[in-house]
Structure formats: C-alpha cells, structure tokens
ZAKE-884229 format. One line per 2 residues: number of its first residue (from 1); their letters; for each residue x negated, y, z negated of N, C-alpha, C, CB. Coordinates in nm, 4 decimals. Glycine has a CB too. Example, Ala and Ser with C-alpha at 12.3 -4.5 7.8 and 13.67 -1.06 7.14 Angstrom:
REM ZAKE-884229
1 = AS = -1.3190:-0.5690:-0.7800:-1.2300:-0.4500:-0.7800:-1.3200:-0.3300:-0.7800:-1.1308:-0.4473:-0.9046 | -1.2850:-0.2250:-0.7080:-1.3670:-0.1060:-0.7140:-1.2900:0.0030:-0.7870:-1.4084:-0.0598:-0.5725
REM end
This chain:
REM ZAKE-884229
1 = XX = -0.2994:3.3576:1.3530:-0.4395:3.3270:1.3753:-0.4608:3.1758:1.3636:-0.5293:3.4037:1.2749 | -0.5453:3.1507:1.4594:-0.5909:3.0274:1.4930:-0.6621:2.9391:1.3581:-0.6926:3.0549:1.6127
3 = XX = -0.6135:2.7900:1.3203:-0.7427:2.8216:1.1846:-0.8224:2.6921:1.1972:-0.6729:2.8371:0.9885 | -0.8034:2.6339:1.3312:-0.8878:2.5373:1.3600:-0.9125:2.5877:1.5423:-0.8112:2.3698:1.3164
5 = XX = -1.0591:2.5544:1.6020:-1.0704:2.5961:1.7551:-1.0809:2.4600:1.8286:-1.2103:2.6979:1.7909 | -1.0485:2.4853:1.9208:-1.0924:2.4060:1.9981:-1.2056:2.2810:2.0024:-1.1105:2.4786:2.0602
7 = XX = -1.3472:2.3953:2.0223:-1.4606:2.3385:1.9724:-1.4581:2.2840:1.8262:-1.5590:2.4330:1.9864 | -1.3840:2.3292:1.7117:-1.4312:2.2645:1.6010:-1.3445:2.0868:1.6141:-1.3854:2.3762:1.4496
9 = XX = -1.2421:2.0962:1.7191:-1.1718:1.9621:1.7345:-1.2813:1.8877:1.8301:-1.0045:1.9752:1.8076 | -1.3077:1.9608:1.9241:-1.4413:1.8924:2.0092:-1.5385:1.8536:1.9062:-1.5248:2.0029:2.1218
11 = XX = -1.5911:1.8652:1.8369:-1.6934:1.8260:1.6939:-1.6307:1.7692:1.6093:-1.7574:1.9372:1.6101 | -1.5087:1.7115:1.5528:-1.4556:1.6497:1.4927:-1.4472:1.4913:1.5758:-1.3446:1.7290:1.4597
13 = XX = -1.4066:1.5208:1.7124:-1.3872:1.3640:1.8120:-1.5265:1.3074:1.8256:-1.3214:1.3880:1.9947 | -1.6143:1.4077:1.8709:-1.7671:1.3636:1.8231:-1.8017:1.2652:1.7111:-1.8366:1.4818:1.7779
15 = XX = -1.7598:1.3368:1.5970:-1.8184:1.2676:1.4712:-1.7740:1.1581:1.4351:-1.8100:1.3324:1.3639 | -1.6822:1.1795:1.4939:-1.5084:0.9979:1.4885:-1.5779:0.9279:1.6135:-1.2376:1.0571:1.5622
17 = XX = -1.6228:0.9584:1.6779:-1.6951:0.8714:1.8150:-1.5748:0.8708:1.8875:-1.7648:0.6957:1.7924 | -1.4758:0.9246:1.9353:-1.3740:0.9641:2.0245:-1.4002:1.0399:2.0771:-1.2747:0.9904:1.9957
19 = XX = -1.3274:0.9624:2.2384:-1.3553:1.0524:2.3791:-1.2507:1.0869:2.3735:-1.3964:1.0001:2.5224 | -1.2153:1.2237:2.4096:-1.1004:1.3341:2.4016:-1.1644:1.3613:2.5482:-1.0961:1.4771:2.2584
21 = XX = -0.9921:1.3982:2.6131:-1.0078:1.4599:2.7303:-0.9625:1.6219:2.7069:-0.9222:1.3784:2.8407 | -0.9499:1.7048:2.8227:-0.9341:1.8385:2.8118:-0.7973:1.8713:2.7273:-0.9354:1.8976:2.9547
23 = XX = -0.6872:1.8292:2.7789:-0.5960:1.8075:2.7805:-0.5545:1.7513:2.6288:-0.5863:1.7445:2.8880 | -0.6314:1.6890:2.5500:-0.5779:1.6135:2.4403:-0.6408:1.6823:2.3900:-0.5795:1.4776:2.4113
25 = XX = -0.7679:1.7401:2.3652:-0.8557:1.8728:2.3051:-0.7521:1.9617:2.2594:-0.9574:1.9598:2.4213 | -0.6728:2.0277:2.3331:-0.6065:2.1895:2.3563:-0.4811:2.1001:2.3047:-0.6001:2.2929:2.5501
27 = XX = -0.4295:1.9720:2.2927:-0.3060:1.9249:2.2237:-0.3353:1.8557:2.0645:-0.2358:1.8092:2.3285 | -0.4326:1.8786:2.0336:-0.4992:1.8337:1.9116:-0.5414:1.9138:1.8125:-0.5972:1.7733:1.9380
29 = XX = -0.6042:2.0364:1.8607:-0.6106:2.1483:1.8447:-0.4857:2.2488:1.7736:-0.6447:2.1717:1.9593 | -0.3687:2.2086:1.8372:-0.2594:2.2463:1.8032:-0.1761:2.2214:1.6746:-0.2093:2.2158:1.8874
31 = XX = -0.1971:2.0832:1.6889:-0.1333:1.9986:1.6134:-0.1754:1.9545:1.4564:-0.1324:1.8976:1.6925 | -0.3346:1.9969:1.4865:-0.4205:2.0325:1.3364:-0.4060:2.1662:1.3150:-0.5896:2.0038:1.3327
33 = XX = -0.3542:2.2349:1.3757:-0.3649:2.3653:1.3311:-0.2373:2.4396:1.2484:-0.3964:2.4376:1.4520 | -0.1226:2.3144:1.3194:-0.0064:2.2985:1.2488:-0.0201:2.2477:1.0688:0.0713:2.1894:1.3417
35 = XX = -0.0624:2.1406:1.1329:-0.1067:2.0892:0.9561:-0.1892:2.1402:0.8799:-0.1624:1.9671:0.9346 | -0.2696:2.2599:0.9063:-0.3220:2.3034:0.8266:-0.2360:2.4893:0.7521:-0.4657:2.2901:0.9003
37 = XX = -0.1720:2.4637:0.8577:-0.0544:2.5384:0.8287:0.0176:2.5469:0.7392:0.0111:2.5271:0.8861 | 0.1018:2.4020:0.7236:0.1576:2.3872:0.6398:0.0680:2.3540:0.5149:0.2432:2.3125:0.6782
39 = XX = -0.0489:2.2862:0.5123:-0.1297:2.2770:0.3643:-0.1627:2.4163:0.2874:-0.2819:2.2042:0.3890 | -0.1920:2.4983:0.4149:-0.1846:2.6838:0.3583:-0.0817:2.6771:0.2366:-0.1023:2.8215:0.5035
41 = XX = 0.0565:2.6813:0.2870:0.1519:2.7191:0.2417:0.1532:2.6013:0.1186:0.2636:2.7361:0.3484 | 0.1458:2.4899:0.1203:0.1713:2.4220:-0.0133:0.0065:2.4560:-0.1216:0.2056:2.2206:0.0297
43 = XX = -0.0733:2.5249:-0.0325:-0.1719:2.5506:-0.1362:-0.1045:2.6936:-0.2227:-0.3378:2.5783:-0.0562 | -0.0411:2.7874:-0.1930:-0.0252:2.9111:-0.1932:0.1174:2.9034:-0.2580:-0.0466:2.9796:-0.0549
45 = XX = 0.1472:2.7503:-0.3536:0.2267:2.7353:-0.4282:0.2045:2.8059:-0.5382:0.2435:2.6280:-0.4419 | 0.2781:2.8784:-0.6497:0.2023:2.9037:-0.7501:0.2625:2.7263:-0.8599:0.2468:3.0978:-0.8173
47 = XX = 0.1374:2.7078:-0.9478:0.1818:2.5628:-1.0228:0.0497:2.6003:-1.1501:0.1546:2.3695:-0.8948 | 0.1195:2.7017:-1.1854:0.0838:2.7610:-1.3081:0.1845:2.7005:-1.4423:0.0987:2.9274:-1.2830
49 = XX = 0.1289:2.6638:-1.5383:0.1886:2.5646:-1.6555:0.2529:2.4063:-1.6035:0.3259:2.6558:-1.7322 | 0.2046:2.3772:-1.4450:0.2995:2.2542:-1.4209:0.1600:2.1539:-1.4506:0.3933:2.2417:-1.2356
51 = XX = 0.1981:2.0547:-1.5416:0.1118:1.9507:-1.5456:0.0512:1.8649:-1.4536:0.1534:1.8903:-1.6041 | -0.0815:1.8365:-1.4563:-0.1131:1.7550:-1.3363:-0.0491:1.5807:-1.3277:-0.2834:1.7566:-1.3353
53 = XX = -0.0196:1.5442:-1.2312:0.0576:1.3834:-1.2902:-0.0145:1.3288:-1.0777:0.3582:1.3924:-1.3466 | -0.0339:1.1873:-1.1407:-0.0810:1.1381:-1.0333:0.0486:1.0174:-0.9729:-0.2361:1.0777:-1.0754
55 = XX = 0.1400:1.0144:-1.0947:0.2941:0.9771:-1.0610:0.3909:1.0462:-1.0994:0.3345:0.8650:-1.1042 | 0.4950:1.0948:-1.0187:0.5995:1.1695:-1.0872:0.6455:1.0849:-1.1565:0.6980:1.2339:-1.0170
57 = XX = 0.6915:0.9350:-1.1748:0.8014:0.8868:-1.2325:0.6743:0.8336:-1.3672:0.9126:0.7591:-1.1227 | 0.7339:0.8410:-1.4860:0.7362:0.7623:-1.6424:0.7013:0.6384:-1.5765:0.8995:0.7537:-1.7492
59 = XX = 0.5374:0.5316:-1.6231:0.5424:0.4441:-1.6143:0.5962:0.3489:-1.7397:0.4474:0.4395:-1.5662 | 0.6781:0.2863:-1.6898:0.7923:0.1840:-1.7755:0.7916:0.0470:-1.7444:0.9444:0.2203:-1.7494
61 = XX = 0.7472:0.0004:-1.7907:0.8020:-0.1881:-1.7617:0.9002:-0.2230:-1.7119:0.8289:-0.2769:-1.8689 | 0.9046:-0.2717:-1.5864:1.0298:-0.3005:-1.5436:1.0903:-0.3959:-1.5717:1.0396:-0.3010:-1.4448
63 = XX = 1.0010:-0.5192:-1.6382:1.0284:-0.6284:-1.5788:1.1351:-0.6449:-1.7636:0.8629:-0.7479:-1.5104 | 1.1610:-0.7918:-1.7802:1.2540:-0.7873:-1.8856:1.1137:-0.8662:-1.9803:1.4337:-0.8797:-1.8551
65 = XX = 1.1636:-0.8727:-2.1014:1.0549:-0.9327:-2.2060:1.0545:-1.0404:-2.2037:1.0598:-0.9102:-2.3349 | 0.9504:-1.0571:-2.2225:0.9372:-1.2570:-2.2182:1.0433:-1.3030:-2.3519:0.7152:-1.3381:-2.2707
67 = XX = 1.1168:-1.4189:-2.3406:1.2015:-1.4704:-2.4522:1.2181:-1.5933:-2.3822:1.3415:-1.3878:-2.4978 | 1.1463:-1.7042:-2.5228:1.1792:-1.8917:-2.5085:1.3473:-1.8994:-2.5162:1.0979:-2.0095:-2.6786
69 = XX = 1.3918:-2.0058:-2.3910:1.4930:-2.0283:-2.3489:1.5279:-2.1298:-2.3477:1.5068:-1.9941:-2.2703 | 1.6235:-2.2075:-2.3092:1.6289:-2.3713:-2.3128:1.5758:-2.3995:-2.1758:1.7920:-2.4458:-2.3375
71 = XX = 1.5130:-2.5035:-2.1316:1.4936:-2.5632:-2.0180:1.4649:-2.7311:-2.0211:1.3858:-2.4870:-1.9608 | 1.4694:-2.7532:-1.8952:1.4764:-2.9081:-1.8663:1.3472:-2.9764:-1.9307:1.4805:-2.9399:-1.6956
73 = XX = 1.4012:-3.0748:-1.9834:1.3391:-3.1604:-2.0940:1.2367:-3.2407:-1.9132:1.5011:-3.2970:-2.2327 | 1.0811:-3.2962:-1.9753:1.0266:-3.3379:-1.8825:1.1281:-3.4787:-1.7787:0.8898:-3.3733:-1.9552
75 = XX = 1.1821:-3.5872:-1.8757:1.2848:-3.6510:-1.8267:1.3708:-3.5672:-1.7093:1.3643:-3.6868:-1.9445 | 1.4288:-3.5026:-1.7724:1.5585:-3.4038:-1.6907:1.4751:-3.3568:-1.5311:1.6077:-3.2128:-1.8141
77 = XX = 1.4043:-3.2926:-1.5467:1.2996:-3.2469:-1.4585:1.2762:-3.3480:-1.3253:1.1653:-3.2356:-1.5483 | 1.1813:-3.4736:-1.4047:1.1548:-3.6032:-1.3187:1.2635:-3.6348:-1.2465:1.1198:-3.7253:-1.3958
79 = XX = 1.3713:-3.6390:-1.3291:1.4957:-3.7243:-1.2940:1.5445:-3.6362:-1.1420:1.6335:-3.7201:-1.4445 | 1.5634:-3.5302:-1.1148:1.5964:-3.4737:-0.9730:1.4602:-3.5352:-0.8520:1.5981:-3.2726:-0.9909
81 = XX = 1.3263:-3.5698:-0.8715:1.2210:-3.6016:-0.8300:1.2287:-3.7079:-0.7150:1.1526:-3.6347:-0.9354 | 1.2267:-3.6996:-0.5771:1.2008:-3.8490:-0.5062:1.1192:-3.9052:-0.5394:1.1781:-3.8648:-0.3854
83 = XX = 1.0073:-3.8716:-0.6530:0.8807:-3.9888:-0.6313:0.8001:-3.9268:-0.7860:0.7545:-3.9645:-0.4347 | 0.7633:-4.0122:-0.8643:0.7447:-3.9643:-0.9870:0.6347:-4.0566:-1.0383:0.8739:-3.9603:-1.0697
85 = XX = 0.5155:-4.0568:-1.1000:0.4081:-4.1513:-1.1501:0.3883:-4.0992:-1.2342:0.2964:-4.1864:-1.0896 | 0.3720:-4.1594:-1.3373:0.3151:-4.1311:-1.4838:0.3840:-4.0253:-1.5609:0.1679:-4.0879:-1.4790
87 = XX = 0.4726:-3.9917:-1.5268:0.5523:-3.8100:-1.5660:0.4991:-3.7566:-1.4817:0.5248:-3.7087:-1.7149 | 0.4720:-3.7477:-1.3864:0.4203:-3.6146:-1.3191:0.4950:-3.6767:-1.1868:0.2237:-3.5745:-1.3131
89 = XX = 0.5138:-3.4985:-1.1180:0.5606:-3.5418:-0.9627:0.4752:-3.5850:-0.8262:0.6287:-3.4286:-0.9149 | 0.4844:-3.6974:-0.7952:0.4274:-3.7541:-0.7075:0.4673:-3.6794:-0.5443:0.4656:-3.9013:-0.7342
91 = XX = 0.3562:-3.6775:-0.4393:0.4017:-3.5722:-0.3737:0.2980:-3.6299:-0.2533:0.3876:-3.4097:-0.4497 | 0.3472:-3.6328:-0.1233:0.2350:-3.6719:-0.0237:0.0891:-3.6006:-0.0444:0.2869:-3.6345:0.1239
93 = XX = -0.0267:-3.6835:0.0478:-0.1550:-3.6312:0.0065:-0.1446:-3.5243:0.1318:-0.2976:-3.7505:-0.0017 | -0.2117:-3.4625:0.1706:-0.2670:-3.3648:0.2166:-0.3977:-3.2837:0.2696:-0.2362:-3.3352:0.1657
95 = XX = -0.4499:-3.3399:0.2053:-0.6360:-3.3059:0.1820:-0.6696:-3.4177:0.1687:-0.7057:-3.2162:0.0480 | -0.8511:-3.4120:0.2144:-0.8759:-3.5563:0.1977:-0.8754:-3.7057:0.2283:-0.8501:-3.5620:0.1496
97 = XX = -0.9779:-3.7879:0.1717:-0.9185:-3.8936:0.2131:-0.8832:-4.0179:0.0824:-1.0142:-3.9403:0.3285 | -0.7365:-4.0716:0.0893:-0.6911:-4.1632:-0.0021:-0.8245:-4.2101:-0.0639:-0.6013:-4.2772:0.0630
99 = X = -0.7971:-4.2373:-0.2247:-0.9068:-4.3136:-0.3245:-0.8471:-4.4683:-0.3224:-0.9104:-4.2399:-0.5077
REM end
C-alpha cells in the first residue's frame, strides 16, 4: 500500500513553490514513498531499555592538556625577523594611509 499519493506530492511542490511536471509527480511520489518505507521499518524497531543519546560516541577531549614548555626567548624570535622595531615585528602597511 501506497503511503504517500500522488496528489499529496502535488500539495507538497505547491507549498515548496515547485513546479513539478507529470512525469516528476508519479517519480517523486515513488521515491517518498520509498523513504517512508524505510522510516516505517526503523520506527517499528523495538528500543525498549536503549538509552536516548544525541551522540553515540563518549564526549572526550581530544585535544592534549595545556603544559608551559620552553620557547623562543623574545631576542631568539626577533632574531629570524627581516625587519624588527622596538621588539616587535615590523611588517609592510596594508590598510590605510602612512602616519
């Protein structure tokens, strides 16, 4: 048995503001009727004692923990730098106009 018609796909392209031709009607028709097919069958699961979860997987931190490390002293840093003012890296302008 049919569990979507024709007409109810003709009233669905309506409400979406889609022009459906005859032809895509009677192939649309089909093809929702498939998928509602299969939602039958995954409704008609039994999931009696199975918990509801909106992720299967354990949310876990992936990432690693933050931990202070050694790194380049501001010198060390500058020193790889083509162009350096005041400690800080000097860098073409971009925006704007020169002060």
């Amino acid at each position: 048995m049919s569990q979507i018609s024709r007409d109810e796909v003709a009233h669905l392209a309506r409400l979406a503001r889609l022009a459906l031709t005859d032809s895509e009607l009677d192939g649309f028709a089909g093809q929702l009727d498939a998928i509602l097919g299969h939602v039958s069958q995954i409704q008609a699961v039994d999931v009696t004692g199975v918990e509801a979860t909106g992720n299967p997987l354990k949310d876990v931190n992936v990432f690693r923990p933050d931990a202070l490390a050694p790194s380049l002293t501001q010198d060390e840093a500058l020193a790889a730098a083509p162009n350096a003012v005041e400690g800080r890296f000097a860098v073409p302008r971009i925006l704007g106009e020169p002060e």
